[in-house]
N, C-alpha and C positions, 0 to 999 in steps of 0.2 A: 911272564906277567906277575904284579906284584898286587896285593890288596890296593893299594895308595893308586896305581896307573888305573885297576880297574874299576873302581869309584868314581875317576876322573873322566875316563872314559864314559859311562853312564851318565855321570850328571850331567856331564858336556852335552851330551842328543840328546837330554829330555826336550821333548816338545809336550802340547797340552794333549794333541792330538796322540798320539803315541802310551796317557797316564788315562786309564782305566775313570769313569769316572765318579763312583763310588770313592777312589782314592782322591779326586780332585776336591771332591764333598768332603771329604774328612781332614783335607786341610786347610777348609777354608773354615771350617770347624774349628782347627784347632788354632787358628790365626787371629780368630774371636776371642775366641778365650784365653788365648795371652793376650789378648790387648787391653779385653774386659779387667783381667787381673792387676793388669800396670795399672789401667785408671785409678782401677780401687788403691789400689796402693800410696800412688802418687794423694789422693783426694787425704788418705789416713796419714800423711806422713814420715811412711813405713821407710821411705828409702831416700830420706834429705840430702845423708853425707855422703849417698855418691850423685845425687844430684850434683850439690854443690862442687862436689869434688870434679864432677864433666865439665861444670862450667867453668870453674877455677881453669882446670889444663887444657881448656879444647876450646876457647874462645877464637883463638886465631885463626880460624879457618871455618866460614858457615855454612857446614857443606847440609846438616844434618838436624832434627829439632828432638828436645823431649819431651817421652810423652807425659802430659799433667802441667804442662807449662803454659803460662798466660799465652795470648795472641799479639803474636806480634815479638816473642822472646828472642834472646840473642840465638840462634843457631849455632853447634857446636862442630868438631870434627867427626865423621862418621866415625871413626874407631870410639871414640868418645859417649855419642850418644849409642852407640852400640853396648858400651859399657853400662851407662846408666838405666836405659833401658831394658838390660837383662836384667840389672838387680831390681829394677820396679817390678817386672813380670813373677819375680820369683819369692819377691819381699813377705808375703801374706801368706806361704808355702800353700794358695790356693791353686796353683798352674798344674798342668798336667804331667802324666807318669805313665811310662810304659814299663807295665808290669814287670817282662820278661828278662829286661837291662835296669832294671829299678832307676831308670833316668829320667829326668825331667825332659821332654824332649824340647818344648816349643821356646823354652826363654832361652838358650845361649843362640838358637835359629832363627826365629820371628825377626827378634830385634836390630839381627844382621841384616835382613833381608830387608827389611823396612829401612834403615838407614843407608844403604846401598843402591835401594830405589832414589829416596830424592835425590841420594849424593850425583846418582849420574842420570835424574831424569826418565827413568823407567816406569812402565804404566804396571795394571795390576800382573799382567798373565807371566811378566816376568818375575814378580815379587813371588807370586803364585809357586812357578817351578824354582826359585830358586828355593825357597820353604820345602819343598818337599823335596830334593833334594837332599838337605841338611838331616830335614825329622828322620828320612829314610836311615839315613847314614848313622846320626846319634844310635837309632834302636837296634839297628845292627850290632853296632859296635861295643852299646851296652850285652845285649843278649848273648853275646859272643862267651863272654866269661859270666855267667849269673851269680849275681852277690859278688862278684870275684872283688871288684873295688874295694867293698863294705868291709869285708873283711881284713883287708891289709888298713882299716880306716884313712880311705881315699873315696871321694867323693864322686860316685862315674858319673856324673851331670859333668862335673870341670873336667874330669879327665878323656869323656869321651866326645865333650862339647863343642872341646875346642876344634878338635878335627873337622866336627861338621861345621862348624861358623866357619873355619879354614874355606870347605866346600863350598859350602851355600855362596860367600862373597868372592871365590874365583870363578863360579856358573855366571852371577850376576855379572861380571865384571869384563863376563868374555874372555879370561884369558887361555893360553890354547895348554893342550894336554898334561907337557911339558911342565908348565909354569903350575899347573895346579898340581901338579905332584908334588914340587920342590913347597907348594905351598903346604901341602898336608903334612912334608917332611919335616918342613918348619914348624909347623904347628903342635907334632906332636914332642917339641923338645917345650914346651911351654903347660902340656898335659899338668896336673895334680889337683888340689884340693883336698885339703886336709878336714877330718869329721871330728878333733876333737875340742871342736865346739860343744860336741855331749857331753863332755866333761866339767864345763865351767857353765853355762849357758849365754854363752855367747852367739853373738849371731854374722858372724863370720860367714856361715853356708848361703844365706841372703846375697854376698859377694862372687859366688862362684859363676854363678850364670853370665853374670855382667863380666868376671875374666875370662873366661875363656869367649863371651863374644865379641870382644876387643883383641886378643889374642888370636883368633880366626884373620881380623881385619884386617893387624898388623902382619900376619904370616903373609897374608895376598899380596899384601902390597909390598911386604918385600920380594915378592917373587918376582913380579910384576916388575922390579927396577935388576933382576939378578942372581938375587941370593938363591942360594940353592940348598935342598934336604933330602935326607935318604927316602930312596923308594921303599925303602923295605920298613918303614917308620913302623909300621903296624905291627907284621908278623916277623918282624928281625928280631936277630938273640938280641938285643936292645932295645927295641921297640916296645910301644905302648903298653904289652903283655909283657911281655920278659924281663922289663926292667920296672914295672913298676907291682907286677904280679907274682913277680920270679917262677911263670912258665908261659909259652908259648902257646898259641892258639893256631888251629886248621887255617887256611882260607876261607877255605868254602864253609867256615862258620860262619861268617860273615858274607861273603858274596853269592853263596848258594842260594837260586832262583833269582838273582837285581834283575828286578824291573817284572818279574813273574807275579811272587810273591811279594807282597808288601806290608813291610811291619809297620809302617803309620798309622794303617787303619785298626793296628791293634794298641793305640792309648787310648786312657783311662782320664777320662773327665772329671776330678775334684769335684763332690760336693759340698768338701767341709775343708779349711781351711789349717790342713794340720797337715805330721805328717800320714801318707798315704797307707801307713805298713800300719796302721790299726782304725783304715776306715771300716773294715766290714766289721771290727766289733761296736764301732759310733752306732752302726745301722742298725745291730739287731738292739742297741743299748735303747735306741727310741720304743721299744718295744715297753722298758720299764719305766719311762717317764709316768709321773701319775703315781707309780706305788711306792710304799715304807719300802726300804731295802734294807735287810740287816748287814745281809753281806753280799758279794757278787764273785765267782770266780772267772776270770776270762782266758781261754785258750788262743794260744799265740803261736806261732810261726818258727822255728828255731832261727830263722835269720833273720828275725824282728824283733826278738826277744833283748840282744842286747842295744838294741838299739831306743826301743820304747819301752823298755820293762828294768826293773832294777833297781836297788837301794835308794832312796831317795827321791824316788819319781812321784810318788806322792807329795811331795811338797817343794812343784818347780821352783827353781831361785828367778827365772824372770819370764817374761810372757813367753818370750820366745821359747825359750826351755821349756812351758809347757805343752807348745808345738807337739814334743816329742816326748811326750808323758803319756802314758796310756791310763795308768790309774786316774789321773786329774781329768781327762777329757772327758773320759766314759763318765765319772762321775759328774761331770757341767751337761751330759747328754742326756742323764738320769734326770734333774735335778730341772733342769730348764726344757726338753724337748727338742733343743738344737744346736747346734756347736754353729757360729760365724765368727767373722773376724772382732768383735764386738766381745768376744766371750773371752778371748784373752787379755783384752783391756783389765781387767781386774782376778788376780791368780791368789787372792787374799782370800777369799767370801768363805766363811768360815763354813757355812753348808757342804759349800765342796769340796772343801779339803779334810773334812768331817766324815763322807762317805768317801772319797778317793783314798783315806785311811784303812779303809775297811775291802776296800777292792786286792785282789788276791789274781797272780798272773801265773799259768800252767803252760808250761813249753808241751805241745802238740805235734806230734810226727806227721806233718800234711806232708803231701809230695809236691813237687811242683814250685810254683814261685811264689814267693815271701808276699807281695803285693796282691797276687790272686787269691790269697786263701781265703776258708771261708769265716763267717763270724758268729761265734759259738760262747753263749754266756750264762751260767749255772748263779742264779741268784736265789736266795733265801729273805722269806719277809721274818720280822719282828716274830711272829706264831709259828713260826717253823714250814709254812709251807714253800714248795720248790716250783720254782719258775724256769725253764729253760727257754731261753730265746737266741734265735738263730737265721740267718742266710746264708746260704750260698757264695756268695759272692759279695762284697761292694758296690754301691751305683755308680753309674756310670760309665762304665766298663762298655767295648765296643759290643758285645751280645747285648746289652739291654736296649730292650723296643724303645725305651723312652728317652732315647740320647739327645735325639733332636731339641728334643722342646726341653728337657736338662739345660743342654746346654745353651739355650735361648732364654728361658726362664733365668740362668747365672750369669749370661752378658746384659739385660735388661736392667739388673740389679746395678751389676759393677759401674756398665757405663750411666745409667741411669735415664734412659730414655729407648721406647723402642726403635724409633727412627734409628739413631745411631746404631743398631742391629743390625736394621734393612742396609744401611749405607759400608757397612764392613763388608755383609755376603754380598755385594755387589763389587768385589774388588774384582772378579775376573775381567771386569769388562770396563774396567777404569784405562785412559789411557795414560794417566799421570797419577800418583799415589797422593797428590794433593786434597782430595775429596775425603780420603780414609785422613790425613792427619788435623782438618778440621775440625773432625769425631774426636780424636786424643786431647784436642789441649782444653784447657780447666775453662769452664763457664763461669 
């Protein structure tokens, strides 16, 4: 047996009855909030040109809608709005992250699984398994190698996305074991995503979710008429590890306990709208909102460090850039009280980049993962007195009591209505996904 067969094999017998249902809650959790995220997205204009760009190549075929779109819009091809779709979800870097694979899990999944629905007619409990499916798969598959992507700067959202998008749309699509092997094998020669977007401040990474969840669509359905891919796509001297990590990973890194244990239930809920690998120092940073800050020193993660920390991160070159600025954040956290999609609108405000000058980053020997550390910040006022402020952790994390209403309070927002809440966590029991894509398109 290979990684690829035995993925296949699992997703293939998921039933509802058979997925724990704590696990069933947690993805209909996180099915909200990538949806909540694409609204917002689409509402802010975060993700035009691959709107445009779905509609431009995918007209000819209406199998599939996106979301943010008037009533009544053209319909695109699923691999299409599967495309457009991931980049809405991931545009705002508010969607979710699982710590352990520092992956995004729910935008290269969600969007398959939803476009797969109308494309062939499927009600919620399908949508449902095939989503967990995918999430299951991604966080595996990230966790398998921790950091390992980041380091060779590769993007493991696109690189381990696309496999699960592969999954997720051959569960949905019913094709038999076979076919979804050759689909993953397919899938993963389309694996990458490149990170250096850090380098110029581009926003490139906004893209990755949206290719590899088109790149899932397309593997399936080549499989689906033939094509064929290595079983051994994963853990082959060539495979997704070997060739893009240059070493190989266990199986049982990945397959160890499917269907036991389940790493879904361990993402991580965004409450701010950046990236992930310096929200717990956002959280203790609300601590100094309110006071003169002379200076602030914030300890960091070694394998966040080059990612958010570094020469010129005080003074991002464009919003998106300051996504991934820890100096500039903490300082708009200080300074205002809350970081939203709003606060990167303007990366000028001379306050902020005033105190983001004076902010100072310490590489920290936590153990553990880059995403879960804790948040730890040594400020000094104008008189010399010392402020140490700190947590634990980041919110939203699957341990916090307050997940639920988190993350109910953050899809109320995005979509902007509670109703629209109520009508999403009723997907199990839809028998067509037409009611949830009501919810999506632009009022």
């Amino acid at each position: 047996m290979t990684v690829a067969r035995d993925l296949a094999g699992w997703a293939l017998g998921l039933t509802l009855d058979t997925v724990p249902e704590p696990v069933r809650r947690a993805a209909v959790r996180h099915i909200l909030d990538g949806l909540g995220c694409a609204v917002a997205a689409a509402r802010r204009g975060a993700a035009d040109a691959a709107v445009l760009t779905a509609r431009e190549l995918g007209g000819g075929r209406p199998e599939a809608s996106i979301i943010g779109q008037p009533r009544g819009a053209v319909r695109v091809t699923r691999a299409e709005a599967a495309f457009a779709n991931g980049v809405l979800t991931h545009a705002l870097d508010f969607d979710d992250t699982h710590a352990g694979g520092l992956v995004h899990a729910s935008a290269p999944v969600v969007p398959v699984a939803l476009a797969e629905a109308e494309a062939l007619g499927l009600g919620g409990p399908d949508m449902l398994l095939g989503t967990i499916a995918g999430l299951e798969a991604i966080c595996r598959l990230g966790a398998a190698a921790p950091h390992g992507f980041h380091a060779r700067g590769l993007h493991a959202t696109a690189a381990c996305g696309v496999l699960a998008a592969a999954l997720t749309s051959s569960r949905m699509r019913g094709l038999s074991a076979d076919a979804t092997v050759h689909a993953l094998g397919i899938a993963g020669s389309q694996a990458g995503g490149l990170l250096e977007f850090l380098n110029t401040g581009a926003s490139t990474k906004r893209l990755h979710p949206g290719f590899a969840a088109r790149a899932g669509v397309l593997a399936a359905t080549l499989a689906s008429h033939g094509a064929t891919g290595p079983d051994t796509v994963i853990e082959g001297e060539y495979g997704l590890y070997g060739a893009l990590l240059g070493r190989r990973v266990e199986p049982a890194a990945i397959t160890g306990g499917l269907g036991e244990r389940w790493e879904l239930t361990r993402i991580t809920v965004k409450p701010y709208p950046a990236c992930q690998l310096m929200h717990a120092q956002l959280d203790a940073a609300r601590e100094l909102h309110g006071l003169e800050i002379a200076d602030v020193t914030a300890e960091v993660h070694p394998d966040a460090a080059s990612i958010v920390c570094g020469d010129g991160k005080e003074r991002p070159r464009t919003s998106y850039d300051a996504k991934f600025s820890l100096p500039w954040s903490l300082a708009a956290m200080i300074v205002d009280g809350a970081v939203t999609a709003a606060t990167y609108d303007r990366i000028d405000r001379p306050e902020v980049l005033d105190l983001a000058a004076r902010v100072r980053t310490e590489v920290a020997g936590y153990g553990g993962a880059a995403a879960d550390q804790p948040g730890r910040l040594r400020a000094v006022t104008p008189g010399g007195r010392e402020i140490l402020a700190e947590v634990p952790r980041s919110g939203g994390g699957p341990d916090d009591p307050d997940i639920e209403r988190a993350v109910r309070d953050k899809a109320c927002a995005n979509l902007g209505s509670a109703d629209h809440v109520d009508r999403i966590l009723g997907l199990p029991g839809f028998a067509s996904v037409r009611p949830l894509l009501t919810v999506l398109e632009e009022e």
